[in-house]
Each structure stands twice: as structure tokens, then as C-alpha cells.
TORKOL-4160 file (C-alpha; in steps of 0.2 Angstrom, whole numbers, padded with zeros to 4 digits, m for minus):
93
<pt num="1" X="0000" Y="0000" Z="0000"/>
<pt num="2" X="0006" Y="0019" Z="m0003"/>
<pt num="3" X="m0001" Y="0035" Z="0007"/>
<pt num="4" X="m0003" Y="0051" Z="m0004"/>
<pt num="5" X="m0009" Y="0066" Z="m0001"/>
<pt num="6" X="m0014" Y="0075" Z="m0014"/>
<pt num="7" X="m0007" Y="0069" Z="m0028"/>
<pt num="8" X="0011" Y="0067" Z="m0018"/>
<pt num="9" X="0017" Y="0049" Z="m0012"/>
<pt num="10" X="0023" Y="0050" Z="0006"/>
<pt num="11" X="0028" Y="0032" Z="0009"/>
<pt num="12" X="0025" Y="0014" Z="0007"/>
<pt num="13" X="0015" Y="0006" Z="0021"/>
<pt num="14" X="0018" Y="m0013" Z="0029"/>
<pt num="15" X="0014" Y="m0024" Z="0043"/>
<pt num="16" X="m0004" Y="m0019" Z="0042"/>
<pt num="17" X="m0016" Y="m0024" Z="0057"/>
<pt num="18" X="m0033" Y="m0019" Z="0061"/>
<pt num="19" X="m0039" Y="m0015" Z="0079"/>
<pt num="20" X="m0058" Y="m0009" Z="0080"/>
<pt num="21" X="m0059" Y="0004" Z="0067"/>
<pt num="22" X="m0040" Y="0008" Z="0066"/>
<pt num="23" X="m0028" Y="0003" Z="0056"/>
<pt num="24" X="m0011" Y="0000" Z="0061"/>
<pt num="25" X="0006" Y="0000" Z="0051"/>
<pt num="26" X="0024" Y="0006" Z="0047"/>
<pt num="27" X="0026" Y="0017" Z="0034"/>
<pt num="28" X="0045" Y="0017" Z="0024"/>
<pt num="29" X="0042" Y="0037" Z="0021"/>
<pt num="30" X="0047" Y="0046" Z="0004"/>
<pt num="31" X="0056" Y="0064" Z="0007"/>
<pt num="32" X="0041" Y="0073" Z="m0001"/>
<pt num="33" X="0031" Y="0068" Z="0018"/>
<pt num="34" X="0047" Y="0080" Z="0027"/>
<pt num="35" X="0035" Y="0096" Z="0025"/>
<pt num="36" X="0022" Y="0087" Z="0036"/>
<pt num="37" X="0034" Y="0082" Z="0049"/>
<pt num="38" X="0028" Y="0095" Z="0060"/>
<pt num="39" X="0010" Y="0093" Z="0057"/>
<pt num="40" X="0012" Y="0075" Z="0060"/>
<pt num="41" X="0022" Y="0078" Z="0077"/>
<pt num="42" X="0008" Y="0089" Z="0083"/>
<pt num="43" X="m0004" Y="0076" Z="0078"/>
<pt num="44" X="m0001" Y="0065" Z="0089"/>
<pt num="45" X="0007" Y="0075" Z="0104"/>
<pt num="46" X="m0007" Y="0069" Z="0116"/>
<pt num="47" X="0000" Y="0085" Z="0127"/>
<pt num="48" X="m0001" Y="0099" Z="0115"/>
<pt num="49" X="m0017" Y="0108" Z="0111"/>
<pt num="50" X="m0019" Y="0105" Z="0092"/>
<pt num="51" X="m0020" Y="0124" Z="0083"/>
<pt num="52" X="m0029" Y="0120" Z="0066"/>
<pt num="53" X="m0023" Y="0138" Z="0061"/>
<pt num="54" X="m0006" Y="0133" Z="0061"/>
<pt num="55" X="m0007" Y="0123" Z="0045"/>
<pt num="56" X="m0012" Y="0122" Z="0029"/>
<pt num="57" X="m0028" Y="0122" Z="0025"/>
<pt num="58" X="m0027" Y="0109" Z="0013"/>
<pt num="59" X="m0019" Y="0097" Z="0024"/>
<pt num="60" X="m0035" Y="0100" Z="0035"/>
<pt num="61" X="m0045" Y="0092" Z="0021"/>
<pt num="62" X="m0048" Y="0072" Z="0025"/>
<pt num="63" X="m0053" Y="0072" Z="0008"/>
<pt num="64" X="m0036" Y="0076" Z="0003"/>
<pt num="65" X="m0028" Y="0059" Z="0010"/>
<pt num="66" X="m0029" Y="0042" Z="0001"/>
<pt num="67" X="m0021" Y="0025" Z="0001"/>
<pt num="68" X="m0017" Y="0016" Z="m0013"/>
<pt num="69" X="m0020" Y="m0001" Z="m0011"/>
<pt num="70" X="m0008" Y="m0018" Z="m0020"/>
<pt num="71" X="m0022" Y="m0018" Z="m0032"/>
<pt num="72" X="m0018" Y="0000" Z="m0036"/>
<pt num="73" X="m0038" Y="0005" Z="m0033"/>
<pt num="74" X="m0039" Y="0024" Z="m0019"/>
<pt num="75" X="m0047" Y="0022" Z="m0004"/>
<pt num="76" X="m0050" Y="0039" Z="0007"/>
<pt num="77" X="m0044" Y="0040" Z="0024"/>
<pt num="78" X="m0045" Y="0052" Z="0038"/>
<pt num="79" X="m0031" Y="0062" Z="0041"/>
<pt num="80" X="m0017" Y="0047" Z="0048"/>
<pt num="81" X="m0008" Y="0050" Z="0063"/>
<pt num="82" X="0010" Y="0044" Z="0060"/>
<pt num="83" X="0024" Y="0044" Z="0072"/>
<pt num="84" X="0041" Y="0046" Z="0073"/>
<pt num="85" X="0047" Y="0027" Z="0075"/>
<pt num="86" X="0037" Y="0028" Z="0059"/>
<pt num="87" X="0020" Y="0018" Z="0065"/>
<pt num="88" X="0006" Y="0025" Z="0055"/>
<pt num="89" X="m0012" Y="0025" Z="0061"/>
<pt num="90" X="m0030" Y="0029" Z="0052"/>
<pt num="91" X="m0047" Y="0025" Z="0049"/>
<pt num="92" X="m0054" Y="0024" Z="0032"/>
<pt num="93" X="m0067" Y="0037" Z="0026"/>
């Protein structure tokens, strides 16, 4: 599988598990995801107050996010929390 936002590939995603309504995986990341670094790391900060106004407004859009899957058809996702050991989590839309 491969995450894109846009139309930009941000990494290859493994080791795929599901848990409820989550989906759990690594991500191998490409260097176009180093712009979201920040967004990301606030993310999933659980001590930090999230400030939508910090970002772009794009990145905002949950219809902006998408996963190709292996047989190479897009599926929406919500916004995914990914991490700095490179865990990646979301839900689909």
C-alpha cells in the first residue's frame, strides 16, 4: 500500500493490522512527507493543544488523504496519525 496526499506519495506502508476501526502499520516514508513532519508531530502530541490555524488548510481536508491499495484502486482515509518510529495509524473514510 502507498499514502498520498494530494497527488504526492509519502511512503510505502507494511505490517498492516486492524484494531476496531483503526488501522495500524509502518510506513517506509518518501522525502516529499518532510514538509508534514511538524503537522504530524503535533498530531499525535497527546500534550499539545492541536492549533488548526497553524497549517495548511489543505492538509485539514480528510478528503485530501488516500491510500493506494496492492491492487492499485484509492481508498479515502481520515487524516493518519504517523509517528516518529514511523508507526502510521488511520481510519478509512
Amino acid at each position: 500500500m502507498k499514502l498520498y496526499f494530494l497527488n504526492e506519495f509519502l511512503g510505502d506502508i507494511r505490517n498492516i493490522s486492524v484494531e476496531g476501526m483503526w488501522i495500524n502499520a509502518r510506513i517506509t516514508p518518501s522525502k516529499n512527507i518532510e514538509k508534514f513532519n511538524d503537522f504530524f508531530a503535533a498530531i499525535v502530541d497527546e500534550e499539545n493543544d492541536f492549533e488548526e490555524t497553524n497549517y495548511n488548510e489543505e492538509w485539514l481536508d480528510d478528503s485530501n488523504w488516500y491510500i493506494i491499495d496492492n491492487e492499485n484502486r484509492k481508498k479515502g482515509i481520515y487524516i493518519p496519525a504517523v509517528y516518529p518510529d514511523k508507526e502510521i495509524n488511520w481510519r478509512w473514510r
